[in-house]
mmCIF file of the C-alpha atoms, coordinates in Angstrom:
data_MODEL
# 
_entry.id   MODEL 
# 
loop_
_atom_site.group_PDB 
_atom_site.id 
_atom_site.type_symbol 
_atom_site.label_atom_id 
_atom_site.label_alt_id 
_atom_site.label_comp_id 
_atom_site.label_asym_id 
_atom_site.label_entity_id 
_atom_site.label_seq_id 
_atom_site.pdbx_PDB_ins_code 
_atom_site.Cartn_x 
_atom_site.Cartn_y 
_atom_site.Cartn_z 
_atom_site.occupancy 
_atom_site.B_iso_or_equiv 
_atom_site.pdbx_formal_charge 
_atom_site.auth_seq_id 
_atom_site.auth_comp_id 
_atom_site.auth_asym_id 
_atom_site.auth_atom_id 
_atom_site.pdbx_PDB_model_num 
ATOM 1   C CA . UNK A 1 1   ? 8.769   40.433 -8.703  1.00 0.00 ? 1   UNK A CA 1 
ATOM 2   C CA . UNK A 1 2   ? 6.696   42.688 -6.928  1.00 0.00 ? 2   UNK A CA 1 
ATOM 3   C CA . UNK A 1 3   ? 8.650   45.543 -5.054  1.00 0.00 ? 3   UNK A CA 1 
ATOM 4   C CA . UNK A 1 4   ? 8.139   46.909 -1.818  1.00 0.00 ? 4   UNK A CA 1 
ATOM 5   C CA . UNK A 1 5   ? 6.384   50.374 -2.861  1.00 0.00 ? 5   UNK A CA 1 
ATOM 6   C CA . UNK A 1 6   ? 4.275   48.724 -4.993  1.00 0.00 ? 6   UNK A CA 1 
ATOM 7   C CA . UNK A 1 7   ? 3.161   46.338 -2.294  1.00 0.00 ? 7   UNK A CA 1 
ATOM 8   C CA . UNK A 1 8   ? 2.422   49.862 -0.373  1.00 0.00 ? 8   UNK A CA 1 
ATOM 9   C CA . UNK A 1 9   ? 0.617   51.122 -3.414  1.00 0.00 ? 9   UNK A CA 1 
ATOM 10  C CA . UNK A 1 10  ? -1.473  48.080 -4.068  1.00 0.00 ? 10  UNK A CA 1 
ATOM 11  C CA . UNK A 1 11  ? -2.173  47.504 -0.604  1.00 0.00 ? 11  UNK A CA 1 
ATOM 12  C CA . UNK A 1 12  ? -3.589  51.580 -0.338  1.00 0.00 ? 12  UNK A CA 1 
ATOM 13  C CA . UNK A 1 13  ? -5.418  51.179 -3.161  1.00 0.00 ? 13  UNK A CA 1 
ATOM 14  C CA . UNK A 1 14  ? -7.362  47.889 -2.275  1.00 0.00 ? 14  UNK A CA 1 
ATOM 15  C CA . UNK A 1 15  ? -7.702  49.256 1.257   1.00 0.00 ? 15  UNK A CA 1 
ATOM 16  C CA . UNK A 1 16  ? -8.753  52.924 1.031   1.00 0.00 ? 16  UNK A CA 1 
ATOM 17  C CA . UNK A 1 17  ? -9.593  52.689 -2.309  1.00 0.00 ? 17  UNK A CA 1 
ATOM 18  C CA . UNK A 1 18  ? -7.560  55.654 -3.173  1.00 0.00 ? 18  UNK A CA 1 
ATOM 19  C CA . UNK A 1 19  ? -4.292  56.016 -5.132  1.00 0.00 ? 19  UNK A CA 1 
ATOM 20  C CA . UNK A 1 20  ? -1.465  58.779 -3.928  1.00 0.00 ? 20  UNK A CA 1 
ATOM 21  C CA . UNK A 1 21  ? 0.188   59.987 -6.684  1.00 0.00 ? 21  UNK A CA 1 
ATOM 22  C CA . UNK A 1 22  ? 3.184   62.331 -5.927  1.00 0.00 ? 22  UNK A CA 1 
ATOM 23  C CA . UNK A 1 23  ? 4.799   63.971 -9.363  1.00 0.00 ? 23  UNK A CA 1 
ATOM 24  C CA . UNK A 1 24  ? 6.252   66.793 -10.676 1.00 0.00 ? 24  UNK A CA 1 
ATOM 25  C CA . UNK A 1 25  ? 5.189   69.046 -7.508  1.00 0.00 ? 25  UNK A CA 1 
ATOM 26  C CA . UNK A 1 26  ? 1.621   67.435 -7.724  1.00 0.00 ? 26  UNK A CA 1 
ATOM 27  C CA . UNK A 1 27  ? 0.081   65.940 -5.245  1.00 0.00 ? 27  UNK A CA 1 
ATOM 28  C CA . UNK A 1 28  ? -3.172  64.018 -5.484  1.00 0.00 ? 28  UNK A CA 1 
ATOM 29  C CA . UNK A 1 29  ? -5.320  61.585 -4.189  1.00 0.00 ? 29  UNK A CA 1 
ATOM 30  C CA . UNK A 1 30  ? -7.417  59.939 -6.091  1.00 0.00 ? 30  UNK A CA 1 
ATOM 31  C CA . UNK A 1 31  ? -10.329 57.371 -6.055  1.00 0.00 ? 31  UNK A CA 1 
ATOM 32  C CA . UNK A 1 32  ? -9.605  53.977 -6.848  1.00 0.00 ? 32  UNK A CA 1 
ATOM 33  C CA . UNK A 1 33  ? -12.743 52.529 -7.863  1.00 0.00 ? 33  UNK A CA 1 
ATOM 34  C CA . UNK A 1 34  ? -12.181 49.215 -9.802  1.00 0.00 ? 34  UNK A CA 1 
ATOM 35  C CA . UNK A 1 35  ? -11.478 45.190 -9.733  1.00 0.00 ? 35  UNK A CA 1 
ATOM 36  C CA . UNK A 1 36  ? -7.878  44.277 -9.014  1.00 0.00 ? 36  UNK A CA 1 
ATOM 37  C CA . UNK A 1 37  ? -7.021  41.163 -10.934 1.00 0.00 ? 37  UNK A CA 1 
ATOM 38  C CA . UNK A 1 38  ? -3.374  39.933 -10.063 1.00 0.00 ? 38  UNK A CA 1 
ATOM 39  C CA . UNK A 1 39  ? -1.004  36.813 -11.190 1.00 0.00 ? 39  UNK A CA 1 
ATOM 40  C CA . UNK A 1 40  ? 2.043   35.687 -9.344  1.00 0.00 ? 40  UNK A CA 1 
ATOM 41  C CA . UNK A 1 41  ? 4.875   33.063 -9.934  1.00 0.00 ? 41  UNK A CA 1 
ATOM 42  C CA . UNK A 1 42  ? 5.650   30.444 -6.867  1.00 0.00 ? 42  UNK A CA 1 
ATOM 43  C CA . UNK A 1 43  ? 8.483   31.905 -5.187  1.00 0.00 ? 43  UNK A CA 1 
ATOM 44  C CA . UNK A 1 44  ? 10.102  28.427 -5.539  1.00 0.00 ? 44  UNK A CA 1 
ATOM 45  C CA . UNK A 1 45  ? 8.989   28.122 -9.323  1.00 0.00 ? 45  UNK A CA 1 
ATOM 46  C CA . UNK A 1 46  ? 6.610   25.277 -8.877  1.00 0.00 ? 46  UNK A CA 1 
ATOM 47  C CA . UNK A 1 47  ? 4.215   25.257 -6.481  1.00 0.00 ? 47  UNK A CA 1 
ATOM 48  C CA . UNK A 1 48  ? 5.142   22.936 -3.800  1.00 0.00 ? 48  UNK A CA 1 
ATOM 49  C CA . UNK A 1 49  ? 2.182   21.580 -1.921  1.00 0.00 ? 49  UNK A CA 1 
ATOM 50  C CA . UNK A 1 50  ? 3.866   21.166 1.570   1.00 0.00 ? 50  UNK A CA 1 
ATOM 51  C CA . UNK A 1 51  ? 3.629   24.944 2.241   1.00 0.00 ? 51  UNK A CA 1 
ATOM 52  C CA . UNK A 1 52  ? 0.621   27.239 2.535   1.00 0.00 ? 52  UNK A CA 1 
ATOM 53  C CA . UNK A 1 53  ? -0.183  29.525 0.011   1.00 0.00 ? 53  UNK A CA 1 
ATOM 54  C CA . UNK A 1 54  ? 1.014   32.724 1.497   1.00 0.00 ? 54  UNK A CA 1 
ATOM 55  C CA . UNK A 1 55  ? 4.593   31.139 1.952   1.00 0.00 ? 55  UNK A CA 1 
ATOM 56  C CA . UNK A 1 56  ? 4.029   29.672 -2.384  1.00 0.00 ? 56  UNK A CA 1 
ATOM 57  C CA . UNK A 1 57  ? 3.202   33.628 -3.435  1.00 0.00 ? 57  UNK A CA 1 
ATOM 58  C CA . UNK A 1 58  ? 5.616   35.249 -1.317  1.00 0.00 ? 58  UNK A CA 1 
ATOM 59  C CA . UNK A 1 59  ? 3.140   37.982 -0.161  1.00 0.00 ? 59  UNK A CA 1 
ATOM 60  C CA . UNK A 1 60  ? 1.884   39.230 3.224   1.00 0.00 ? 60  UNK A CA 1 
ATOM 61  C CA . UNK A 1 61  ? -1.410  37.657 5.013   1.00 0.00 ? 61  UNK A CA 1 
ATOM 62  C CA . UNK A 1 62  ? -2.634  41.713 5.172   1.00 0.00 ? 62  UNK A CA 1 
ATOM 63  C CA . UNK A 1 63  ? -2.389  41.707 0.886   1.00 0.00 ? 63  UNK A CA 1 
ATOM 64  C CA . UNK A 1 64  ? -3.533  38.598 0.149   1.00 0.00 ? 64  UNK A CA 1 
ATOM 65  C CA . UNK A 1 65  ? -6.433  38.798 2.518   1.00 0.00 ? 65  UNK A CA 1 
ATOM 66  C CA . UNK A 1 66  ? -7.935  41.709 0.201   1.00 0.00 ? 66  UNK A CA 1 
ATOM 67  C CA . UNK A 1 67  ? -8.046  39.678 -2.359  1.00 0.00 ? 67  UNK A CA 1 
ATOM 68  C CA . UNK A 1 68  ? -11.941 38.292 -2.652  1.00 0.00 ? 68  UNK A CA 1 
ATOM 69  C CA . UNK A 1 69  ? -10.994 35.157 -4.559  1.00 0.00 ? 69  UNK A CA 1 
ATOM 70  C CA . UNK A 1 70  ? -7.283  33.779 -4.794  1.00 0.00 ? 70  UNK A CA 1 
ATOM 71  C CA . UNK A 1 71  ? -7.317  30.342 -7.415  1.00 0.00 ? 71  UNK A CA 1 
ATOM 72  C CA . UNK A 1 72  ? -4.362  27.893 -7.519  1.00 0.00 ? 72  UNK A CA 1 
ATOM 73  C CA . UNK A 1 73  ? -3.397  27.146 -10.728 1.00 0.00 ? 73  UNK A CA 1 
ATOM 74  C CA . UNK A 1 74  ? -1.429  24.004 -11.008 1.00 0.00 ? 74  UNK A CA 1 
ATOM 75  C CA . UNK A 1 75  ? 1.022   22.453 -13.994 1.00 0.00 ? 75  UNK A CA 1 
ATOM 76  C CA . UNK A 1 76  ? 0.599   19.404 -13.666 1.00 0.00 ? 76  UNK A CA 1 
ATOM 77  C CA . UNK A 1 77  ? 1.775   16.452 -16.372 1.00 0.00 ? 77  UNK A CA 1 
ATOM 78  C CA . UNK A 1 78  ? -1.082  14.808 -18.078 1.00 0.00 ? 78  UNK A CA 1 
ATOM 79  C CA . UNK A 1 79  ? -0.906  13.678 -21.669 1.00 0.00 ? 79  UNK A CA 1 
ATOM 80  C CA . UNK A 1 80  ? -4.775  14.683 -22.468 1.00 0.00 ? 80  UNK A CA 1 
ATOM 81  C CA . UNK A 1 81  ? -4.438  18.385 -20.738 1.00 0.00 ? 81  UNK A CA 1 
ATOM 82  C CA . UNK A 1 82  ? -1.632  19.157 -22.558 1.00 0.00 ? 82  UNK A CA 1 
ATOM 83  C CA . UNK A 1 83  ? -2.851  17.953 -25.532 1.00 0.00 ? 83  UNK A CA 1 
ATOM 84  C CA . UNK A 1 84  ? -6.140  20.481 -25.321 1.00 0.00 ? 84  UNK A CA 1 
ATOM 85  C CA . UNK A 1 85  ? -3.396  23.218 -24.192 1.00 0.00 ? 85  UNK A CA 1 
ATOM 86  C CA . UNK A 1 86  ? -1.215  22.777 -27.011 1.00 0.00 ? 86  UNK A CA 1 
ATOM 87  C CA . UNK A 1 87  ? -4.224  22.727 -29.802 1.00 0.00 ? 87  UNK A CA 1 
ATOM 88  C CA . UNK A 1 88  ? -5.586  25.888 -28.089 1.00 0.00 ? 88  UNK A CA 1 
ATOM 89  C CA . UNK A 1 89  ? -2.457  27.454 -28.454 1.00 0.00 ? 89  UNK A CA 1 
ATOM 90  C CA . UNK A 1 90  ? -1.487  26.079 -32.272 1.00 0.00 ? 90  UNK A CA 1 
ATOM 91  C CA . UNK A 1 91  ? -5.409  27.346 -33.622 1.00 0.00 ? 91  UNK A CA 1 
ATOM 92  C CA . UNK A 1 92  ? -4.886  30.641 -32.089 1.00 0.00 ? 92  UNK A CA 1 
ATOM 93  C CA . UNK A 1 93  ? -2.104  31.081 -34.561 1.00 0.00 ? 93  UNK A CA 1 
ATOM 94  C CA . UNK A 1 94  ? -3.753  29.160 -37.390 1.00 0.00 ? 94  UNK A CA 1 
ATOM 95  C CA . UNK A 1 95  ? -6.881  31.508 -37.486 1.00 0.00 ? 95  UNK A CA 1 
ATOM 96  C CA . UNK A 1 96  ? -6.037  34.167 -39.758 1.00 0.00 ? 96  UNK A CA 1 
ATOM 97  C CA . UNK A 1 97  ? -8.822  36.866 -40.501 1.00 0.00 ? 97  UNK A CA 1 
ATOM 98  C CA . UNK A 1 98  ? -9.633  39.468 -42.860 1.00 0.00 ? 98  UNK A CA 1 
ATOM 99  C CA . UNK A 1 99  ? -7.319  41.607 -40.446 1.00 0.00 ? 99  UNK A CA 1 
ATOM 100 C CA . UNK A 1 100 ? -4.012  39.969 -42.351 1.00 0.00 ? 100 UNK A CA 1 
ATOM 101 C CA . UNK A 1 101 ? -2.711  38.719 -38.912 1.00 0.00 ? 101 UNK A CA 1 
ATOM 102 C CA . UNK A 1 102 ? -3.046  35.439 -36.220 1.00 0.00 ? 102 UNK A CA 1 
ATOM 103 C CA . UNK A 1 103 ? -5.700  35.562 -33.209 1.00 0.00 ? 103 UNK A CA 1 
ATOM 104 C CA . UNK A 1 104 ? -7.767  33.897 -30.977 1.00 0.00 ? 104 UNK A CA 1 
ATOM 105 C CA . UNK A 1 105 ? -11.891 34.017 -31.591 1.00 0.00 ? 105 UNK A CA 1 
ATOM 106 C CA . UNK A 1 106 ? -11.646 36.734 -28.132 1.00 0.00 ? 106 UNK A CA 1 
ATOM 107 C CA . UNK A 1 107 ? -9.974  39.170 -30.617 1.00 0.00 ? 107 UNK A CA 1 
ATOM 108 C CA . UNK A 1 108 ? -12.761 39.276 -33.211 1.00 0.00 ? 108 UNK A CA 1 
ATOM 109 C CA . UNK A 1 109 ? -16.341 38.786 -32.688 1.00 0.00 ? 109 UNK A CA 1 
ATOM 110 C CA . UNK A 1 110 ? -17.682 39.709 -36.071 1.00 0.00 ? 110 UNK A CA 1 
ATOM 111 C CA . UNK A 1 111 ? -15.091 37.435 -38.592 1.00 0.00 ? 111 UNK A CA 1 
ATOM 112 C CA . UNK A 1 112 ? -17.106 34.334 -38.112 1.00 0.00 ? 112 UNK A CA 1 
ATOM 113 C CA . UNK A 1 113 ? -18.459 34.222 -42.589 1.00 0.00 ? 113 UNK A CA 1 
ATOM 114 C CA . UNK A 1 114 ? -19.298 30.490 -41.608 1.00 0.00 ? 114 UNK A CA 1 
ATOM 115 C CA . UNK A 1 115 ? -22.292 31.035 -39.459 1.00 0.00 ? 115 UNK A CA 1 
ATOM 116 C CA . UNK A 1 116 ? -23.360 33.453 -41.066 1.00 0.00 ? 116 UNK A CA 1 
ATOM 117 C CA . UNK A 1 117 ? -24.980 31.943 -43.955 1.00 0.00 ? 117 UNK A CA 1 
ATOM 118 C CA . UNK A 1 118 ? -26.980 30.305 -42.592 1.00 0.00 ? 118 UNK A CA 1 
ATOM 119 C CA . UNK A 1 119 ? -28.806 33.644 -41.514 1.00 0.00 ? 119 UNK A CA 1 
ATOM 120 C CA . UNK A 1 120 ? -30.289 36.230 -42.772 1.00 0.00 ? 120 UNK A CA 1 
ATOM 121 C CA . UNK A 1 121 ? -28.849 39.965 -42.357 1.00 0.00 ? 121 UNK A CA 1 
ATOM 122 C CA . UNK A 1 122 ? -31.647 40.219 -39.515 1.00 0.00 ? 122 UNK A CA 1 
ATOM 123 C CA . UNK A 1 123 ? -30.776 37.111 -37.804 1.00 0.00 ? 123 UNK A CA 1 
ATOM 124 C CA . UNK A 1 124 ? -27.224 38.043 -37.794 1.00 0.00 ? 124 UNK A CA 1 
ATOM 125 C CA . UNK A 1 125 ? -27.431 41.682 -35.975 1.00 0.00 ? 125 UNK A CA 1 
ATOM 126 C CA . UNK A 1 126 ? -29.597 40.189 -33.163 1.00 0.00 ? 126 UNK A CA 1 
ATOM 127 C CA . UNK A 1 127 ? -27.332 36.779 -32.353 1.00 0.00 ? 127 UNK A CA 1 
ATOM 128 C CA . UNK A 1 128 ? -25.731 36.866 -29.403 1.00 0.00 ? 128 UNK A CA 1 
ATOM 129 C CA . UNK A 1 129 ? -23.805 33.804 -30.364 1.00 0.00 ? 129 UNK A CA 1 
ATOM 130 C CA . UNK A 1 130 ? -20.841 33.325 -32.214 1.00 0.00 ? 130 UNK A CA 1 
ATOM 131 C CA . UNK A 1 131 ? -18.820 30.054 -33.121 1.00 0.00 ? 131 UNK A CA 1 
ATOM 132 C CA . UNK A 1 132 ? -16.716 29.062 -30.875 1.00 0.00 ? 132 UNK A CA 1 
ATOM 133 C CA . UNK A 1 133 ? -13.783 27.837 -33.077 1.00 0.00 ? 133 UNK A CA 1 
ATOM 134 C CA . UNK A 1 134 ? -11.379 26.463 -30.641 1.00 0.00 ? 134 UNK A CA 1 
ATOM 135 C CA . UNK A 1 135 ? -14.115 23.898 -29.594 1.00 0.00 ? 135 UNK A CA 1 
ATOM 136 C CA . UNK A 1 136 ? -13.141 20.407 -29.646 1.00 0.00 ? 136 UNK A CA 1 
ATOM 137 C CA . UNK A 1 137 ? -16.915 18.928 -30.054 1.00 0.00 ? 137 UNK A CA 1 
ATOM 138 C CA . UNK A 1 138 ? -18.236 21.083 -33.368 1.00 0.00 ? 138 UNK A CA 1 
ATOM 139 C CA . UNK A 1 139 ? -20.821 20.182 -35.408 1.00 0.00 ? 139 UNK A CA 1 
ATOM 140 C CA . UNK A 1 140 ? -22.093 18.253 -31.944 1.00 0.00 ? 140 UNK A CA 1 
ATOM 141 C CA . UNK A 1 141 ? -25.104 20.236 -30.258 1.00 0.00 ? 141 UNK A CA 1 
ATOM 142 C CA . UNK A 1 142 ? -27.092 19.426 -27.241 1.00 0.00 ? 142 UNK A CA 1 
ATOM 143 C CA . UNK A 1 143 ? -30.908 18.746 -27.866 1.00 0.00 ? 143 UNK A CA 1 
ATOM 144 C CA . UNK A 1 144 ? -31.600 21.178 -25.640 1.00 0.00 ? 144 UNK A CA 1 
ATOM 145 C CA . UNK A 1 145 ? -29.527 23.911 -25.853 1.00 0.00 ? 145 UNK A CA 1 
ATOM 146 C CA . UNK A 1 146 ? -28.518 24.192 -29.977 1.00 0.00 ? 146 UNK A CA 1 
ATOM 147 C CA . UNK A 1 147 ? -25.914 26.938 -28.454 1.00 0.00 ? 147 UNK A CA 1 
ATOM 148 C CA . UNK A 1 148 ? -24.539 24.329 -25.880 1.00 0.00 ? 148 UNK A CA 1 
ATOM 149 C CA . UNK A 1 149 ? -21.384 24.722 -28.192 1.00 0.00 ? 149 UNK A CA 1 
ATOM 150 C CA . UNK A 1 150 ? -20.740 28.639 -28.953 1.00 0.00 ? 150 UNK A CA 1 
ATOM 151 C CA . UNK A 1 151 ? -19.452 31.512 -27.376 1.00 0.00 ? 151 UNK A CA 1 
ATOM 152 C CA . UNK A 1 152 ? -21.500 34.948 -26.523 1.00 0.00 ? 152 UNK A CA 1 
ATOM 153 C CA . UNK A 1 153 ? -20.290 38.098 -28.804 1.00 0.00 ? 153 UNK A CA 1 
ATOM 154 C CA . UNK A 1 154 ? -17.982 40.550 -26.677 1.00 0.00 ? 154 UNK A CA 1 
ATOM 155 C CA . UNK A 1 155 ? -20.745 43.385 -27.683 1.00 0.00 ? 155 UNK A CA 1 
ATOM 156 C CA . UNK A 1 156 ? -23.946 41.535 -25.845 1.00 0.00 ? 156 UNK A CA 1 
ATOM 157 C CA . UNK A 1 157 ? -21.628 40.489 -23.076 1.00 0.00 ? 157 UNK A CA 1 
ATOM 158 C CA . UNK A 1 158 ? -20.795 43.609 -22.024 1.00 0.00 ? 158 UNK A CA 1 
ATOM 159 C CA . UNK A 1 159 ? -24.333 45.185 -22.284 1.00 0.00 ? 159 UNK A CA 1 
ATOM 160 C CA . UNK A 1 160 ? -25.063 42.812 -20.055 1.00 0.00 ? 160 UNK A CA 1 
ATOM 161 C CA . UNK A 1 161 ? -22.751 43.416 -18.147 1.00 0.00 ? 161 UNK A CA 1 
ATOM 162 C CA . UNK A 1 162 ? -23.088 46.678 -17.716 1.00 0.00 ? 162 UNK A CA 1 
ATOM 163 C CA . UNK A 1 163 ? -27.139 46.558 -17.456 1.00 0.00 ? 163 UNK A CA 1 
ATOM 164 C CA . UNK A 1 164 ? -26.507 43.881 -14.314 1.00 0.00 ? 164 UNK A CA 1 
ATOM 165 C CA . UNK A 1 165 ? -23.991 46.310 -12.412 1.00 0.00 ? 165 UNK A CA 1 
ATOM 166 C CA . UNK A 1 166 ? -26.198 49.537 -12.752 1.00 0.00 ? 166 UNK A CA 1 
ATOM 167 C CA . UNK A 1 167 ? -29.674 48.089 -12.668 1.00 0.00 ? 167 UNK A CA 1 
ATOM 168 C CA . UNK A 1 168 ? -29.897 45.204 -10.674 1.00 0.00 ? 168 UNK A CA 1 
ATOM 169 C CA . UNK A 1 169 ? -30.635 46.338 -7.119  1.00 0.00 ? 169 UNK A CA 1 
ATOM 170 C CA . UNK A 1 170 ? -30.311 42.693 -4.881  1.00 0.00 ? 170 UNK A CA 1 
ATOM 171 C CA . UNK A 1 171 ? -32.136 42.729 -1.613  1.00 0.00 ? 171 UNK A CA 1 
ATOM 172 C CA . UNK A 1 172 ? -30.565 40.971 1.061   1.00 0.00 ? 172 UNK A CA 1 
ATOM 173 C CA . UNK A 1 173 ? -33.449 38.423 2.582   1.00 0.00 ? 173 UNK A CA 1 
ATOM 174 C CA . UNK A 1 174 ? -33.583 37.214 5.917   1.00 0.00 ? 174 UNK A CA 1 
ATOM 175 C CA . UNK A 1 175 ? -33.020 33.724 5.005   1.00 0.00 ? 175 UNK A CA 1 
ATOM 176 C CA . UNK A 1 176 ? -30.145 34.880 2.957   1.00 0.00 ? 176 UNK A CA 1 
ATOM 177 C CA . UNK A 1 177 ? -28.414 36.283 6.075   1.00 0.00 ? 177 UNK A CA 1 
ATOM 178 C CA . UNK A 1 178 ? -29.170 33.482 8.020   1.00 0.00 ? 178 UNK A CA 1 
ATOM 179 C CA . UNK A 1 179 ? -27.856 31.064 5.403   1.00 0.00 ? 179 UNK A CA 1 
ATOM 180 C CA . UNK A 1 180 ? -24.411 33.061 5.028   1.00 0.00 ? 180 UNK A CA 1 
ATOM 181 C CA . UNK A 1 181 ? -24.099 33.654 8.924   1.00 0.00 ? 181 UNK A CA 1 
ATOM 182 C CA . UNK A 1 182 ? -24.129 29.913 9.401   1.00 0.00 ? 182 UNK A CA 1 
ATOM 183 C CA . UNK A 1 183 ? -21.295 29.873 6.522   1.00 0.00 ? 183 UNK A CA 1 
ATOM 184 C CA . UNK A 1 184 ? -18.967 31.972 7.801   1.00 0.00 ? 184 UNK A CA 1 
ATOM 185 C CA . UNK A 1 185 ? -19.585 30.333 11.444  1.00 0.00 ? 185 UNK A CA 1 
ATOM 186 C CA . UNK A 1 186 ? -18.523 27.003 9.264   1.00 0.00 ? 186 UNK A CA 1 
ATOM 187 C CA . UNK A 1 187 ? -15.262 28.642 7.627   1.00 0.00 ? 187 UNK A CA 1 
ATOM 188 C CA . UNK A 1 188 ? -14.214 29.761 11.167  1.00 0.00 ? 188 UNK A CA 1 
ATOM 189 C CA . UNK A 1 189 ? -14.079 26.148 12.264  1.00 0.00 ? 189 UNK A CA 1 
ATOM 190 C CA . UNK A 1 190 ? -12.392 24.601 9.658   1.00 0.00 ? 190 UNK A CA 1 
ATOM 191 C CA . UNK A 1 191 ? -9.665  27.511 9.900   1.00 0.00 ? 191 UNK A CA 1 
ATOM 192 C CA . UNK A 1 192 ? -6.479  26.147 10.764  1.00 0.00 ? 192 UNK A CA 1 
ATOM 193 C CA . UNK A 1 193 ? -2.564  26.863 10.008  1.00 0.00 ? 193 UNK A CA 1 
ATOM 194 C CA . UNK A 1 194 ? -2.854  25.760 6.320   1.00 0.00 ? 194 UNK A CA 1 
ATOM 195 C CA . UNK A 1 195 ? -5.416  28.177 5.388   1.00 0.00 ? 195 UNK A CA 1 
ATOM 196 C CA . UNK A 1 196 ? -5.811  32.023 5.452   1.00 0.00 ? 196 UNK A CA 1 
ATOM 197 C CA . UNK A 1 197 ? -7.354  33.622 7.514   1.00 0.00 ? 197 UNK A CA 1 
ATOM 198 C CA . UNK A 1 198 ? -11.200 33.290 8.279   1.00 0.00 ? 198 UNK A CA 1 
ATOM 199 C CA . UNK A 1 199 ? -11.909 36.991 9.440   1.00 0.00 ? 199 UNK A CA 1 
ATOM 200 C CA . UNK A 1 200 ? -14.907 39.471 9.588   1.00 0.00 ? 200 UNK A CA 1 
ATOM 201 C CA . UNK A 1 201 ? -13.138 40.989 5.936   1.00 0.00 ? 201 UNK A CA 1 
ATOM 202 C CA . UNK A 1 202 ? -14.168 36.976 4.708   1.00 0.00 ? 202 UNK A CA 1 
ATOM 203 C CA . UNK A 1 203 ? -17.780 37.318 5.676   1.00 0.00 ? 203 UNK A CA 1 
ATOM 204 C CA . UNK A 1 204 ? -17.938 40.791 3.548   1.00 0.00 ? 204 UNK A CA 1 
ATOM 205 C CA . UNK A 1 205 ? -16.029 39.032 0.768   1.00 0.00 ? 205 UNK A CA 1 
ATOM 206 C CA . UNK A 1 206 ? -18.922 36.365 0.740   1.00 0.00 ? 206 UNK A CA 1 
ATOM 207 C CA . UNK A 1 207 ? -21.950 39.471 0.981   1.00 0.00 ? 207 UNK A CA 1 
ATOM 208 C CA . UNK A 1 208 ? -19.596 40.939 -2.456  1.00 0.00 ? 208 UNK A CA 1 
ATOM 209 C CA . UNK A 1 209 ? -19.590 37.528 -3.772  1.00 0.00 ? 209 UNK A CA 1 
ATOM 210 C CA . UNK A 1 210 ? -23.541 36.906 -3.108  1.00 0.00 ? 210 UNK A CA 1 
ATOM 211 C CA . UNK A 1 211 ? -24.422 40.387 -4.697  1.00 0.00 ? 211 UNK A CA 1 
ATOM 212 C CA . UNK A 1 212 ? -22.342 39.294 -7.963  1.00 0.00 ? 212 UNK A CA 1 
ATOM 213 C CA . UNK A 1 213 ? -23.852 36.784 -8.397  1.00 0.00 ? 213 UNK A CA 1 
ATOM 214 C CA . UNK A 1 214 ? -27.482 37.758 -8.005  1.00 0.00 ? 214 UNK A CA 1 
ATOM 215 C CA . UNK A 1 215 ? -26.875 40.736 -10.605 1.00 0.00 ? 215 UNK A CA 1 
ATOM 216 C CA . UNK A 1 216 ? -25.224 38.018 -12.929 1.00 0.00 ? 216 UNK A CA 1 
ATOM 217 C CA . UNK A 1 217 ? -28.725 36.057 -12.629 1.00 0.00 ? 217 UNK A CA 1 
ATOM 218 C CA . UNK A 1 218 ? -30.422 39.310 -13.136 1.00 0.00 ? 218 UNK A CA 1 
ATOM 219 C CA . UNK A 1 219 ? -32.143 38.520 -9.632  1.00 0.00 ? 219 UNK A CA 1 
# 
């Protein structure tokens, strides 16, 4: 579904980082500096395993190559999947807060009346849990983690967030260069028709991916 000048304009922006824009006697360029997250249909509408990915999304190897992490999401038939789909789906619209209509616990992070008596007012503004209402094991907990269960509150996730992108400095060691030199040298050898390809953009995609997730574990 994707035209051809928005290929161009996806594929400038992910590239240069920049974004023309060209309106009204304006004309600007300007800087492009966030996440692209993207979703395609197969071209063939399922996914048919015999042929690669590029040929499934309909997209260019230059595009999809930008792209640090592509995931293959598959429909296949099983009873107990759909099962776990379908109840997700049939809660969402069964949970019906003070707001008067349906949604899902993402929506609203402070609706949960439940757990919260059985805290006090202080308790309550410092959790960083909520109850995770879609969850097919309640009332279970781990011995080991009581939280094993919920779901962290929008508000604390994105402090975190936020505190891990702008604080966190991670230092690239020498045995962490060593370690992702040998697995790029790895990814080159198992390259072969069936996969994209393994190029000196994939061993910056794994440094991107290595930084993340230091800052994530605050390291």
């Amino acid at each position: 579904k994707m035209g051809e000048n928005d290929r161009v304009a996806i594929h400038e922006a992910m590239e240069q980082q920049t974004v023309t824009i060209a309106k009204a006697g304006i004309h600007a360029s300007l800087n492009a500096r966030c996440s692209v997250l993207a979703a395609a249909n197969p071209v063939f509408g399922q996914y048919d395993r015999s042929r690669r990915v590029q040929e499934n999304i309909g997209l260019p190897d230059s595009l999809l190559s930008r792209f640090d992490l592509l995931f293959v999401v598959l429909d296949n038939m099983d009873p107990e999947t759909d099962r776990k789909i379908a109840n997700h789906v049939i809660l969402g619209h069964r949970y019906r807060p003070d707001h008067g209509v349906s949604g899902h616990d993402s929506d609203y992070d402070d609706d949960d009346d439940d757990s919260a008596v059985e805290m006090d007012d202080d308790q309550r503004v410092h959790s960083i849990w909520q109850r995770n209402r879609h969850s097919s094991h309640q009332g279970e907990f781990s011995d080991e983690d009581p939280h094993s269960n919920d779901i962290l509150q929008h508000d604390f996730l994105r402090k975190y967030l936020h505190f891990a992108k702008n604080r966190i400095r991670p230092e690239l060691t020498e045995s962490a260069r060593e370690f992702i030199a040998n697995k790029y040298a790895e990814m080159r050898c198992k390259m072969d028709e069936r996969t994209l390809p393994v190029t000196a953009r994939t061993l910056e995609t794994v440094i991107r991916l290595a930084s993340a997730h230091a800052k994530a574990h605050a390291k």
